[in-house]
SEBATOR-22456 format. One record per residue (C-alpha): x, y, z; residue in three letters. Coordinates in steps of 0.02 Angstrom, whole numbers, plus 50000, padded with zeros to 5 digits. Layout:
N
+-------+-------+-------+--------+
:    c1 :    c2 :    c3 : residu :
+-------+-------+-------+--------+
:     X :     Y :     Z :    ALA :
...
+-------+-------+-------+--------+
//
This chain:
283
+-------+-------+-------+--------+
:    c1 :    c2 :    c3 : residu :
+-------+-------+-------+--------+
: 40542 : 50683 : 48339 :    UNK :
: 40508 : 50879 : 48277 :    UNK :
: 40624 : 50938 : 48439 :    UNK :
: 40770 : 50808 : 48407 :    UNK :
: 40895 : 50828 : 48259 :    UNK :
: 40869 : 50705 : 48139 :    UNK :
: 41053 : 50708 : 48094 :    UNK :
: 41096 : 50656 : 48283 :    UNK :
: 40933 : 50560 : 48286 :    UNK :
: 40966 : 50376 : 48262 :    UNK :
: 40783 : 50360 : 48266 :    UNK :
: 40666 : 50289 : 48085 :    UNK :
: 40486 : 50223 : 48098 :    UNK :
: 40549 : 50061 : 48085 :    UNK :
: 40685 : 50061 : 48177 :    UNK :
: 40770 : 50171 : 48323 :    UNK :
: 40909 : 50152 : 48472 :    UNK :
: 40856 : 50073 : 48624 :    UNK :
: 40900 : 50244 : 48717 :    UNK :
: 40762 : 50336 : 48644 :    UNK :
: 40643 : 50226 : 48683 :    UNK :
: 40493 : 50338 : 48752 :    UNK :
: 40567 : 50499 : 48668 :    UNK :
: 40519 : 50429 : 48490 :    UNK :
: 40406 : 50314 : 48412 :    UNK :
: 40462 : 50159 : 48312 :    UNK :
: 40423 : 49991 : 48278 :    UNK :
: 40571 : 49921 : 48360 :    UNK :
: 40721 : 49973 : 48474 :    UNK :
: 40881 : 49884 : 48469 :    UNK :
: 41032 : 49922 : 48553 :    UNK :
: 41186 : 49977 : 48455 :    UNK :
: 41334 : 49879 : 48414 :    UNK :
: 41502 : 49970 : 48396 :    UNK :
: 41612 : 49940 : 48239 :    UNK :
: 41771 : 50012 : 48205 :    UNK :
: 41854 : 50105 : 48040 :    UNK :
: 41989 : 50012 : 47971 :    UNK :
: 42018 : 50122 : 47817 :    UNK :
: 42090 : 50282 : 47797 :    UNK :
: 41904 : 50379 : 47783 :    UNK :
: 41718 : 50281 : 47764 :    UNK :
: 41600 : 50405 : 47709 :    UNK :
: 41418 : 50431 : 47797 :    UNK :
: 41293 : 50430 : 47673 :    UNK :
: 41101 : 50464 : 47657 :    UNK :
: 41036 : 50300 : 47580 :    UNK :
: 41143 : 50107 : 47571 :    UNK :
: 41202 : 50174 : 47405 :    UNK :
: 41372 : 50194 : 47334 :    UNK :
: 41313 : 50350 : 47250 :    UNK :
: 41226 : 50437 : 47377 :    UNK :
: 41266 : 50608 : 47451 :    UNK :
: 41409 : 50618 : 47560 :    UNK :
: 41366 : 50701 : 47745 :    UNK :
: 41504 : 50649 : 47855 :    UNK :
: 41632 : 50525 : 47851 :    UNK :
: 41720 : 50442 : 47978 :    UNK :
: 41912 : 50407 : 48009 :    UNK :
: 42039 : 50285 : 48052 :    UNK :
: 41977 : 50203 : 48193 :    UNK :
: 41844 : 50284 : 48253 :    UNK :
: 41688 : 50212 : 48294 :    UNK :
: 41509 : 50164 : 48204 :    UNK :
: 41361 : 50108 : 48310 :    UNK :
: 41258 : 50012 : 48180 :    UNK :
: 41080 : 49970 : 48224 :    UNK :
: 41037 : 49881 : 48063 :    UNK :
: 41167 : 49804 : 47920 :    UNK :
: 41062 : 49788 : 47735 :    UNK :
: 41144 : 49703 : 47569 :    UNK :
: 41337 : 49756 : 47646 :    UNK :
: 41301 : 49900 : 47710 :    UNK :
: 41263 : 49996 : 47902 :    UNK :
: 41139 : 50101 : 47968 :    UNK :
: 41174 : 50199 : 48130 :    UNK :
: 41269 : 50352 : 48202 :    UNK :
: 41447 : 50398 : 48222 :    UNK :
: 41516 : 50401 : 48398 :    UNK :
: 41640 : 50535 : 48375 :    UNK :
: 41499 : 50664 : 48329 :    UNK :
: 41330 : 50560 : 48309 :    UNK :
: 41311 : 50599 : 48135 :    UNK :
: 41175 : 50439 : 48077 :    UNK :
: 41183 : 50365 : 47917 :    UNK :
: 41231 : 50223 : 47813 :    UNK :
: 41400 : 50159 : 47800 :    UNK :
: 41481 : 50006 : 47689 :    UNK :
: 41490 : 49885 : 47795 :    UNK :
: 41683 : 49830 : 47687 :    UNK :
: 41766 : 49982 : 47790 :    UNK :
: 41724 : 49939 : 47948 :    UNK :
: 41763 : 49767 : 48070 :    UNK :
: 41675 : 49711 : 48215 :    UNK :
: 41859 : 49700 : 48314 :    UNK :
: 41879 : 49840 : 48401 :    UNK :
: 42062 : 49888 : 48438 :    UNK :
: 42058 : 50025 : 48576 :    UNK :
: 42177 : 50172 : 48517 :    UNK :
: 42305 : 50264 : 48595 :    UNK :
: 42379 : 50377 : 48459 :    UNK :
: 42344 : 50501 : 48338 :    UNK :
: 42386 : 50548 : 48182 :    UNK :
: 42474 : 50736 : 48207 :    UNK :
: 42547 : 50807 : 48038 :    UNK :
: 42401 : 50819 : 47879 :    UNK :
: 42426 : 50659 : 47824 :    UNK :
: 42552 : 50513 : 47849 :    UNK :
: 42585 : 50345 : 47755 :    UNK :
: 42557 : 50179 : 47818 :    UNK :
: 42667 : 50064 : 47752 :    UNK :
: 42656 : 49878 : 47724 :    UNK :
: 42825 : 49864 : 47830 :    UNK :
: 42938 : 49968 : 47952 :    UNK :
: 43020 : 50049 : 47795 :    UNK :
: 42987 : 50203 : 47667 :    UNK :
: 43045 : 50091 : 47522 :    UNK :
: 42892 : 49968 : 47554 :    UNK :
: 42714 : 50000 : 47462 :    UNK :
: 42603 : 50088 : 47580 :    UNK :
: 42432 : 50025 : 47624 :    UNK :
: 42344 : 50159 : 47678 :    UNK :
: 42373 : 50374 : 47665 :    UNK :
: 42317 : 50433 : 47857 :    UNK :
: 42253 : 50599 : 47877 :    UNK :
: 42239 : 50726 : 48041 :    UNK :
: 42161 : 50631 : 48167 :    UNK :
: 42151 : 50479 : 48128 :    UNK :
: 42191 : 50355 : 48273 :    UNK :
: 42263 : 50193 : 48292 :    UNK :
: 42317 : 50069 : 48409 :    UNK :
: 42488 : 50053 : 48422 :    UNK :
: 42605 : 49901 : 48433 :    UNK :
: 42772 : 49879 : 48379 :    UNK :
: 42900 : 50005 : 48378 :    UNK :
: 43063 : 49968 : 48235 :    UNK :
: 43169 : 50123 : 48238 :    UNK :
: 43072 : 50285 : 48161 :    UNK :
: 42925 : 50169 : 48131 :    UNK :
: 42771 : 50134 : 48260 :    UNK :
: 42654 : 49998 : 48211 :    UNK :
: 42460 : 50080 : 48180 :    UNK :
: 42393 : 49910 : 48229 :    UNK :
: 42287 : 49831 : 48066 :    UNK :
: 42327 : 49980 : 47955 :    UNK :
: 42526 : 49971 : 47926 :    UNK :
: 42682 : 50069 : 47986 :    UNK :
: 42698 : 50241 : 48006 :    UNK :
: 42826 : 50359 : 48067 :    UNK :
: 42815 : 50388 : 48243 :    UNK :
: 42848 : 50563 : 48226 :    UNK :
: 42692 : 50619 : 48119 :    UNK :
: 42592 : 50544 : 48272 :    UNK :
: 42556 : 50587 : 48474 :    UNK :
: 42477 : 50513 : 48588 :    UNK :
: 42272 : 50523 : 48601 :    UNK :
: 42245 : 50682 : 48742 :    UNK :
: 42405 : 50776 : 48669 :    UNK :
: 42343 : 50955 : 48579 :    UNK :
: 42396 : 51068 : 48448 :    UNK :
: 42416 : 51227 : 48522 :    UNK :
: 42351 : 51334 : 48370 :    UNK :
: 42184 : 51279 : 48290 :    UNK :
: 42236 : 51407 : 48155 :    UNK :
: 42395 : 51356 : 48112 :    UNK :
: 42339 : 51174 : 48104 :    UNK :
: 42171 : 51240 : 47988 :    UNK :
: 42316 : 51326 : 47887 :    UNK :
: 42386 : 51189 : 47830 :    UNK :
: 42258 : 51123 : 47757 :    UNK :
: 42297 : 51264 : 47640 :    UNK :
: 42246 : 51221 : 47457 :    UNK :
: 42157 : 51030 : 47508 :    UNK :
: 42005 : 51005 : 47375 :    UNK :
: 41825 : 51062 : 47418 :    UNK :
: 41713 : 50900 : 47467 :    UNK :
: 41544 : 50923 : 47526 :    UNK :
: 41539 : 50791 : 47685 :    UNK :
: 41715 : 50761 : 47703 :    UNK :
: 41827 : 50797 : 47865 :    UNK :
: 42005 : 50723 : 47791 :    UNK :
: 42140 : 50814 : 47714 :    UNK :
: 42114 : 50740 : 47558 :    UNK :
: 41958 : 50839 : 47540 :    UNK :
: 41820 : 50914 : 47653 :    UNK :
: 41698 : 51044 : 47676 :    UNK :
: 41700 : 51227 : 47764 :    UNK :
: 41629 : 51148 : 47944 :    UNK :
: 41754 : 50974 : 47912 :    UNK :
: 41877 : 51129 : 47919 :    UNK :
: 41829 : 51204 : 48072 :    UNK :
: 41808 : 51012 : 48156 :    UNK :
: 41979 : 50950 : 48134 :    UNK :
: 42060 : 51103 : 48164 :    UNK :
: 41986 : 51112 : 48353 :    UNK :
: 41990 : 50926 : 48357 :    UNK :
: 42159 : 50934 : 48336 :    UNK :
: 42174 : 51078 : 48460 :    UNK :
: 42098 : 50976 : 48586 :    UNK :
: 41908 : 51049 : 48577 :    UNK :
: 41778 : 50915 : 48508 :    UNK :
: 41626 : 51009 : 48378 :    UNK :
: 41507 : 50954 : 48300 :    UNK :
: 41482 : 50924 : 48111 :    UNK :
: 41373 : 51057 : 48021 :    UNK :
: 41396 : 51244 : 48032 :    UNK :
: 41246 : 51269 : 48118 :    UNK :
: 41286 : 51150 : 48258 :    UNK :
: 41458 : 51246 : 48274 :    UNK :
: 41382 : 51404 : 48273 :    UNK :
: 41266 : 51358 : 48412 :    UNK :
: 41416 : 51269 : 48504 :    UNK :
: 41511 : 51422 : 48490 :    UNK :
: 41381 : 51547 : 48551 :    UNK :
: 41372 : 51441 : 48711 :    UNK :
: 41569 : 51423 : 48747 :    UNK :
: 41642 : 51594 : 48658 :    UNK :
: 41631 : 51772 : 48649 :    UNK :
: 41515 : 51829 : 48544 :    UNK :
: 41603 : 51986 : 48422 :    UNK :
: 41502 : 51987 : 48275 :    UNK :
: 41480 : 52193 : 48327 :    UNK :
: 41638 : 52214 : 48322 :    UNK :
: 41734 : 52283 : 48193 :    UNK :
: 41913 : 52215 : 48222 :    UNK :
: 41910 : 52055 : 48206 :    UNK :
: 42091 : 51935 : 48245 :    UNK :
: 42159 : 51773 : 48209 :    UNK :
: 42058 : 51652 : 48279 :    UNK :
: 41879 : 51724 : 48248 :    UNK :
: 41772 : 51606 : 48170 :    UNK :
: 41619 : 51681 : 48056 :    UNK :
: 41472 : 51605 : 48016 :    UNK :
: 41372 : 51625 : 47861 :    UNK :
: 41197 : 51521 : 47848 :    UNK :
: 41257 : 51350 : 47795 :    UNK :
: 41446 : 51415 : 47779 :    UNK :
: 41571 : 51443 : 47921 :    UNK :
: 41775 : 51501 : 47894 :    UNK :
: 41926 : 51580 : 48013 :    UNK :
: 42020 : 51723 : 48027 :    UNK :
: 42201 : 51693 : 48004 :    UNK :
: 42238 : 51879 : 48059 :    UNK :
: 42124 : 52054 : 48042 :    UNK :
: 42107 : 52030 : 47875 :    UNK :
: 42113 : 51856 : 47789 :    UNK :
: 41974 : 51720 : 47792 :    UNK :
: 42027 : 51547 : 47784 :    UNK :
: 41896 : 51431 : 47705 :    UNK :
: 41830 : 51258 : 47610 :    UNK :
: 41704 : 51319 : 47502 :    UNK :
: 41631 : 51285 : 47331 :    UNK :
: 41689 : 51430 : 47251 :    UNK :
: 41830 : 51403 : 47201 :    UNK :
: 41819 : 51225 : 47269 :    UNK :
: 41961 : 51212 : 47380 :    UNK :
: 42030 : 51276 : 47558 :    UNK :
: 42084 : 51450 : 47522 :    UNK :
: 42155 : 51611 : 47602 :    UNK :
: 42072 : 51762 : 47534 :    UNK :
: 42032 : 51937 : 47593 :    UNK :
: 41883 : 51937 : 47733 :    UNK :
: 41804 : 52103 : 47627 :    UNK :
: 41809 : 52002 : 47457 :    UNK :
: 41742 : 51818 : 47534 :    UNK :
: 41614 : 51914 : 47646 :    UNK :
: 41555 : 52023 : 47497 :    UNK :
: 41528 : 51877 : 47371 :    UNK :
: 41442 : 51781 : 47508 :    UNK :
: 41349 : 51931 : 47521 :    UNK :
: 41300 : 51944 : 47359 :    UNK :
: 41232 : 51781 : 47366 :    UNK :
: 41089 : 51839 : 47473 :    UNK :
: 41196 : 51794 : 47620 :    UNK :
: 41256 : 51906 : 47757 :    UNK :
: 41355 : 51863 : 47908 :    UNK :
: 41263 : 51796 : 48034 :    UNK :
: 41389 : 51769 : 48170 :    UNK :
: 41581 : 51801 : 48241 :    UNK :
: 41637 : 51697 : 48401 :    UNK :
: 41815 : 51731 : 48455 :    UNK :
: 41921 : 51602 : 48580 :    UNK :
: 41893 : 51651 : 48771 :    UNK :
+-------+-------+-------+--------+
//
């Protein structure tokens, strides 16, 4: 267990996934059973509690593997970036509805019916996915989540071609520690969606970017230009370079997704006791 991540470790001493049977030790191995997100964002959490801390959440669609479900709620890992945790058990269904589009603007509306002057069910954010089914003139049918317009979506392989300009307009979105949707998320939910949506899957935390990174991009953190694309790592904190000279970043500071000189963000960071650790720029 000390060389595995617990984070990406669906493993307790009670309890662990049949696949790591022989790698750790637990009481019982069961296999995983895949449930699927049926609300706009269910939020990974430490303990089965409402009130818990945050670490991930999950989207529209996408998949939980639960190994155990307690008092309405689901212990396992997420299959988009096998983040483990405990999820209410009320935002997910055990129908699974492969999906074949995306959500491609920041967020979108699902509506009740194929019209804007119905009440919406759901507000979709970047990357969500869906399964889609009807089509009634601008409106595609996100298949047990309402009506959307067809045009805020694409189909599930089709990129962004600028991770920047899509982390750009996330411009102003609230600071929330765990979260990954545009209604609020954290420096490294940032960095996810924006390659996500740009075609290059991450994982979660800033360290586990950082370490992605290192293996897949130049490494420029000698450098003294940096350009719009650089991503710089901080210990627990990661943002992106919009040009030579602006940082784009969720952080707590002024709790929000902001653009801000790189010399004033690094030197407050800084101050903190903080230094850069590491710049990776797009091969």
């Amino acid at each position: 267990m000390s060389q595995l991540d617990p984070r990406l470790t669906p493993a307790r001493p009670d309890l662990a996934a049949t696949e790591l049977k022989g790698r750790v030790e637990a009481e019982r191995y069961v296999d995983p059973v895949d449930y699927q997100v049926v609300i706009p964002a269910a939020p990974i959490r430490k303990s089965a509690d409402a009130h818990a801390a945050m670490d991930d959440q999950l989207l529209a669609g996408e998949v939980f593997a639960v190994l155990e479900t307690v008092d309405g709620w689901a212990w396992g890992f997420s299959r988009a970036d096998g983040y483990v945790g405990w999820v209410d058990l009320a935002g997910l269904s055990a129908e699974i509805h492969p999906v074949d589009r995306q959500v491609s603007v920041l967020r979108t509306y699902a509506f009740s019916e194929p019209s804007i002057k119905t009440a919406p069910n759901h507000l979709l954010s970047l990357n969500a996915r869906f399964r889609a089914g009807r089509r009634d003139g601008r409106f595609v049918e996100a298949v047990g989540l309402g009506w959307v317009i067809e045009a805020h979506t694409a189909p599930i392989g089709e990129t962004a071609g600028d991770f920047v300009a899509v982390a750009e307009a996330f411009l102003g979105a609230p600071y929330l520690w765990g979260g990954k949707e545009s209604l609020g998320l954290d420096c490294s939910g940032l960095v996810q969606m924006a390659l996500q949506a740009a075609g290059q899957i991450m994982p979660r935390d800033a360290d586990q970017q950082e370490a992605a990174l290192a293996a897949a991009w130049s490494d420029v953190t000698g450098v003294s230009e940096r350009q719009r694309g650089d991503i710089v790592f901080w210990p627990g904190h990661v943002g992106i370079m919009t040009d030579s000279e602006h940082l784009l970043h969720a952080n707590a500071s002024t709790m929000d997704v902001t653009l801000e000189p790189f010399v004033e963000a690094e030197a407050r960071i800084r101050a903190a006791e903080n230094p850069v650790r590491a710049i990776y720029r797009p091969v």
